[in-house]
N, C-alpha and C positions, 0 to 999 in steps of 0.2 A: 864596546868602546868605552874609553873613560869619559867616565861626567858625570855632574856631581848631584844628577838628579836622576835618583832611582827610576830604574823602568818597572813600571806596574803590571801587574799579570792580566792580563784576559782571559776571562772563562767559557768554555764554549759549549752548548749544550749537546754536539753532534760531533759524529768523526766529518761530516761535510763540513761543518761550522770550522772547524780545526783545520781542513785541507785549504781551505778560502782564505784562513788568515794565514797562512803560511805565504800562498801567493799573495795578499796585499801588504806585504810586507814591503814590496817594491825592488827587490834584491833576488836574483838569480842564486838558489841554492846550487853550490858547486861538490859539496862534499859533506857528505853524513856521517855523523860517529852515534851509532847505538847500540843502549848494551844487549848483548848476544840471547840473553832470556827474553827481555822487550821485544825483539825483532820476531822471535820464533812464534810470541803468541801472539804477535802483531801482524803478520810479515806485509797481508797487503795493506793494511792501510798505511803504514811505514812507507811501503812502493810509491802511494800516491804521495805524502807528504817530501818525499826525495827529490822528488822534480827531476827524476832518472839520474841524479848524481852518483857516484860510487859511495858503497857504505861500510863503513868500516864499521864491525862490532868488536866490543870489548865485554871485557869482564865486570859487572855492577860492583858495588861494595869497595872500602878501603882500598882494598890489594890494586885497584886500577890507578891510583895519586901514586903514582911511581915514575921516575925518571926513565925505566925501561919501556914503559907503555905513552910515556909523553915523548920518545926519542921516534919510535915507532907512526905515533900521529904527526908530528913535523916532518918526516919523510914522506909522506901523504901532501901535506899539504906543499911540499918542493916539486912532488911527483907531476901533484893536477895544477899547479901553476898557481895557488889558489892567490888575488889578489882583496882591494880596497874595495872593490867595487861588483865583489858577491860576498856571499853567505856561506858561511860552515854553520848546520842542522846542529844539533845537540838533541838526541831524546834517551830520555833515561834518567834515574834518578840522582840524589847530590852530588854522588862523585864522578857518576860519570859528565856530568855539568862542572862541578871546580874543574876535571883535566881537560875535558874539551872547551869551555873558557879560559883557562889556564892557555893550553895551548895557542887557540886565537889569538889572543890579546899579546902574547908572546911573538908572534909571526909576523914580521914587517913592522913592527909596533904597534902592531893591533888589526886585525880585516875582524870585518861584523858577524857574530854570530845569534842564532836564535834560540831559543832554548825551551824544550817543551819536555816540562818534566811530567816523569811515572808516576814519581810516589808521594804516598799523603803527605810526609815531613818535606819532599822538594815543592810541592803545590803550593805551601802557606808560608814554606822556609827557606830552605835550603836554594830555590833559584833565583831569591827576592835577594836584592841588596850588593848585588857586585864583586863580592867574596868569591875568586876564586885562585884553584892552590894545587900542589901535590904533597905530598908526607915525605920526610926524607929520615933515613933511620929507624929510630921508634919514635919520631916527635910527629905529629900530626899540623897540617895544614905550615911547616916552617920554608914552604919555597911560596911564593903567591904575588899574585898583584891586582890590582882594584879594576872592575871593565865590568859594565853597563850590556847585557845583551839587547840587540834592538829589537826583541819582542820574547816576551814572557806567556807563553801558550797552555792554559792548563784545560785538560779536558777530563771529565771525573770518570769518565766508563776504563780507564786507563787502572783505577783503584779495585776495577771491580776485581779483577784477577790477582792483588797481591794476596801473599800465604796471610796468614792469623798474625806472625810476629809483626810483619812490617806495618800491618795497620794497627795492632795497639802500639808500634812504637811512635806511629801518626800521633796519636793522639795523646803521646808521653809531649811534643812539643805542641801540641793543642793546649792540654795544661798550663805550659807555660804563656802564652802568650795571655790565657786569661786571669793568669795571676800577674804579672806585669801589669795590666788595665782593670780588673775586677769588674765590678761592675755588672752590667748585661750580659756580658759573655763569661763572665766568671755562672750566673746564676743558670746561663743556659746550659752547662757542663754538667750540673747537676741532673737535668734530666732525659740526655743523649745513651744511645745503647753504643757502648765503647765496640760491640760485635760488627759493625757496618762504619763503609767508611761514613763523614760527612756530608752532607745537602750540599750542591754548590753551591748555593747560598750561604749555607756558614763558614764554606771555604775560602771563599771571595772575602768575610771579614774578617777570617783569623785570619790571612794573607795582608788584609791591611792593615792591622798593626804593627806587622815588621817594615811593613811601608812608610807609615807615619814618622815612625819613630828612626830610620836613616834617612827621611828626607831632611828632619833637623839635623843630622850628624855621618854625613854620608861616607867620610873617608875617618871617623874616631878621634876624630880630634878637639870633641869637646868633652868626651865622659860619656854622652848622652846614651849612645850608643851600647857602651859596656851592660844595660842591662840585659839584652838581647843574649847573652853570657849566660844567662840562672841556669842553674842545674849542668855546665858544661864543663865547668873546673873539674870537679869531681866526676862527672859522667866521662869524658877523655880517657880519664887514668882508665875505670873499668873497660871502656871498648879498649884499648889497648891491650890490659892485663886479659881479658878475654879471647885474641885474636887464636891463641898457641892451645885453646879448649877445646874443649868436645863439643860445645857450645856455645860461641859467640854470641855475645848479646850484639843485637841491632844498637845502633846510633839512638834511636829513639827509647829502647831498652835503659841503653845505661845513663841518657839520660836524668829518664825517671829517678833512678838511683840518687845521679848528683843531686837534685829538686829535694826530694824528701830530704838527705844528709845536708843539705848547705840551709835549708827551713828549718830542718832541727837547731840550728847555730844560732838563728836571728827571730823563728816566730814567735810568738806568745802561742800555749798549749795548747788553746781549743782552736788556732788556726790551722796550728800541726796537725792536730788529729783530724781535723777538718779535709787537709789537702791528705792524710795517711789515708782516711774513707776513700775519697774518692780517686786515688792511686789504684785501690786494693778491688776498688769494682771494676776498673780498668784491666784489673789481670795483670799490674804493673810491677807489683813489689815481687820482683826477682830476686834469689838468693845471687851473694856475693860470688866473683871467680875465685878460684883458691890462689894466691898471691904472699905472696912476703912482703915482711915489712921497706926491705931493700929496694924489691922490686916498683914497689908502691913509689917509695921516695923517686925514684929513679923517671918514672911517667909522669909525678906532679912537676918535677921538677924542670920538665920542656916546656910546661905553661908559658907564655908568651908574655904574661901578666904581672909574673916574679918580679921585685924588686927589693933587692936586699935581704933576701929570705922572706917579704913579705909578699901574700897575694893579695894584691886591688882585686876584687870581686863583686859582684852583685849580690845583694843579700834583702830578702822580702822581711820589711819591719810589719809587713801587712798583706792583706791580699788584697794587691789592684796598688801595693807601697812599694817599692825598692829603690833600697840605696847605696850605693858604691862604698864601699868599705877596704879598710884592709887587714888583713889576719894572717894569723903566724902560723904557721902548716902546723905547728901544732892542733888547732882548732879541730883542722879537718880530721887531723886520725882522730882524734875525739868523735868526729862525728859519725867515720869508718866503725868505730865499734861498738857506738850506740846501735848502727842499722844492724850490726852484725849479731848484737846479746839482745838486743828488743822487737828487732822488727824483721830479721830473716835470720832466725839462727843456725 
């Protein structure tokens, strides 16, 4: 539902813990959307978490922010009546959370949903903050609207099953969140083994900073917000230019990519090399997709950010420093081919 006070996640140390809070949510689950891999390696505890509603699964990843797979969930929710006064489940990770929030919030002008993400980037990121969307074309996230789940469900044994990519691209936006604050979490990134996800306990704190920081600025209307951006201008274009490959990078993949190329633009050296170290122990520094310059132009240029050929962006003068800037797309192919001749040739 809209409101302008983020819902904070809960952590739960059990799959009971996690079925308990589904029921003290106080809302009759009516209908579940999860994606189709979740379920399989899930199925019963899924069962119990449904409260025997119908479950629809979908497909994880980009391809599900489609107007063909949100026409499909709205015909679901006309089917089961669904009203104001229950629950559409959401489990699975960010995108299948922006469609199945997208959709809710869409539905009667909104019926409540809950959302209990899978994966490390939806645990600390992707389910925080009210953000949800579909992709229309080749632009990402350009249909959306702002809507508060009424409870935010993270349970870590959920992590234990993702493949190698999707947890180092966890912890491509673990990165980030500890270079936006620096500090103690900057210092404890230093000595975590990027092979395993996080302690719930650290997950609980990278998850609050994306908290803190929309509880001041909950719908972008002061700036504040925009740093939550780092590494996503340029990380976009890659997941995109990657989707038509033999090898997609994850969300959390390219990422990392944008982070390193937009650091090259603003840090001082021994920061860079600083955040390029510990990229590179992550397993993070992925080679480029093969791309044109055309093409290129053609992905920055859905940025939501643009103005007048300039992009507003977040840009780290520091680690635990960043500040809203704006720069001329030239900037960035510069920065495109510094990664390309220095650091992944």
């Amino acid at each position: 539902m809209r409101s302008s006070t983020p819902t904070e996640p809960r952590f739960l140390p059990t799959e009971l813990g996690l079925v308990e809070a589904v029921e003290t949510v106080g809302l009759p689950v009516r209908l579940t959307v999860c994606d189709g891999k979740v379920y399989t390696l899930w199925k019963p505890l899924v069962d119990r978490l449904r409260q025997e509603s119908p479950v629809i699964t979908v497909a994880g990843g980009e391809t599900a922010k489609s107007l063909p797979t949100a026409r499909r969930l709205w015909k679901k929710l006309w089917q089961y009546r669904i009203d104001k006064g229950q629950a559409v489940l959401l489990i699975g990770g960010g995108s299948v959370l922006d469609l199945g929030g997208f959709c809710a919030a869409t539905w009667k002008r909104g019926v409540p949903f809950i959302s209990v993400p899978t994966t490390f980037i939806a645990q600390i990121d992707a389910a925080i903050g009210g953000k949800t969307g579909l992709n229309f074309k080749e632009g990402k996230n350009l249909l959306g609207v702002y809507a508060q789940p009424v409870a935010i469900l993270g349970y870590r044994g959920f992590l234990e099953t993702l493949p190698k990519p999707e947890v180092r691209g966890g912890w491509a936006e673990a990165i980030k969140h500890a270079l936006i604050v620096g500090g103690d979490l900057w210092e404890k990134l230093q000595g975590v083994s990027f092979k395993e996800p996080p302690s719930m306990e650290l997950l609980a704190e990278l998850a609050a900073v994306k908290v803190n920081i929309v509880r001041q600025d909950p719908y972008e209307e002061k700036g504040l917000r925009h740093v939550l951006n780092l590494g996503h201008t340029l990380g976009h274009v890659w997941e995109t230019l990657s989707l038509r490959t033999e090898r997609p990078l994850s969300h959390g993949e390219a990422v990392a990519i944008g982070l390193l190329q937009e650091g090259y633009l603003s840090l001082p050296p021994a920061a860079l090399e600083a955040l390029r170290t510990l990229m590179e122990r992550a397993g993070l520094l992925n080679p480029l997709p093969d791309f044109t310059w055309k093409a290129w132009e053609k992905a920055l240029l859905q940025d939501k950010k643009i103005r007048d050929g300039q992009l507003r962006m977040p840009l780290l003068q520091a680690i635990g420093q960043v500040k809203v800037d704006s720069l001329p797309i030239q900037a960035l192919r510069e920065a495109t081919r510094w990664y390309r001749q220095e650091v992944r040739p």
